[in-house]
C-alpha positions as a printed Julia matrix, in Angstrom:
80×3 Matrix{Float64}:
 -12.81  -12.33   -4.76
 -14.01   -9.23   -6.23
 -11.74   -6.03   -5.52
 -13.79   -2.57   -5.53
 -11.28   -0.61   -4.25
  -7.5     0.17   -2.83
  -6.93    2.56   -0.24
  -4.21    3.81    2.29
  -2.51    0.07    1.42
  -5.78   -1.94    2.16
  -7.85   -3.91   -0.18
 -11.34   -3.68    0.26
 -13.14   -6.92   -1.5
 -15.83   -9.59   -1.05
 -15.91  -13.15   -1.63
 -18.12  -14.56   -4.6
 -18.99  -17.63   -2.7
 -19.56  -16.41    0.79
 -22.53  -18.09    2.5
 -25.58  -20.11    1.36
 -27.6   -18.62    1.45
 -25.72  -15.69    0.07
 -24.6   -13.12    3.47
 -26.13  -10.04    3.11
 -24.18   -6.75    1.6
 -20.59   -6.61    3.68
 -16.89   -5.77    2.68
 -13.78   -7.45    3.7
 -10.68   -5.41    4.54
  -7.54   -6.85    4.24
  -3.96   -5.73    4.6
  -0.13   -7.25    5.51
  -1.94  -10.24    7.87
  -4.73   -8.42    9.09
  -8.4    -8.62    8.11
 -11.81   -7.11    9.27
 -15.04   -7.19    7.86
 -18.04   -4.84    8.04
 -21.95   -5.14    7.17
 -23.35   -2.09    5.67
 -26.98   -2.39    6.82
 -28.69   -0.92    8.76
 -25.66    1.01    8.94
 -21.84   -0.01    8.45
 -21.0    -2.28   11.45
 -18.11   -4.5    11.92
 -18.72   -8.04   11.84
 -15.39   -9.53   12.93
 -11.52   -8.52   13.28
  -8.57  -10.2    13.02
  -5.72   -7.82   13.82
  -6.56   -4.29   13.62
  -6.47   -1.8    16.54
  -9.63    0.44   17.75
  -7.88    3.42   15.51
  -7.55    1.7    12.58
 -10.57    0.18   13.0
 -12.69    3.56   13.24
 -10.77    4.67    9.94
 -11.71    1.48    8.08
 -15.35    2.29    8.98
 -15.2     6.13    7.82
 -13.86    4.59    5.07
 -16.48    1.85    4.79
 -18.96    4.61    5.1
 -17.69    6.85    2.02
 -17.7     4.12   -0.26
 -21.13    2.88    0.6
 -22.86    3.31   -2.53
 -19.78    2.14   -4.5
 -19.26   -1.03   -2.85
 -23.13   -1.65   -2.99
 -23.49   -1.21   -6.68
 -20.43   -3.63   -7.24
 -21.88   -6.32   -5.08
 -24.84   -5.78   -7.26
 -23.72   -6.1   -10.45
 -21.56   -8.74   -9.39
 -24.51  -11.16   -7.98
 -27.4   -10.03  -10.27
């Protein structure tokens, strides 16, 4: 489970054996109990929740949205 990033107490990651075929590009947000998950394309969408509130949620996506081209480029190098 790759990391890319840490913020405001949240892990942001994906998992290297998610889906077969593989899912396309998405992040997994996880903190204390809680976990979401968001695809990026077309544009940064969540996919599931387990736990968050609509506030948190919304942050999680701004943040989602800022890291973009970061989290793309890991999942990239990761799978290629």
């Amino acid at each position: 489970m790759p990391t890319v990033f840490r913020e405001r107490g949240s892990r942001f990651f994906f998992y290297s054996n998610e889906g077969s075929p593989l899912e396309p590009v998405h992040i997994h947000v996880e903190k204390d109990s809680f976990e979401a998950k968001f695809w990026l394309h077309p544009t940064v969408q969540l996919a599931y929740n387990d736990g968050y509130d609509a506030r948190t949620l919304r942050e999680l996506s701004r943040i989602v949205e800022a890291n973009r081209s970061r989290i793309e480029r890991v999942w990239n190098e990761h799978f290629a």
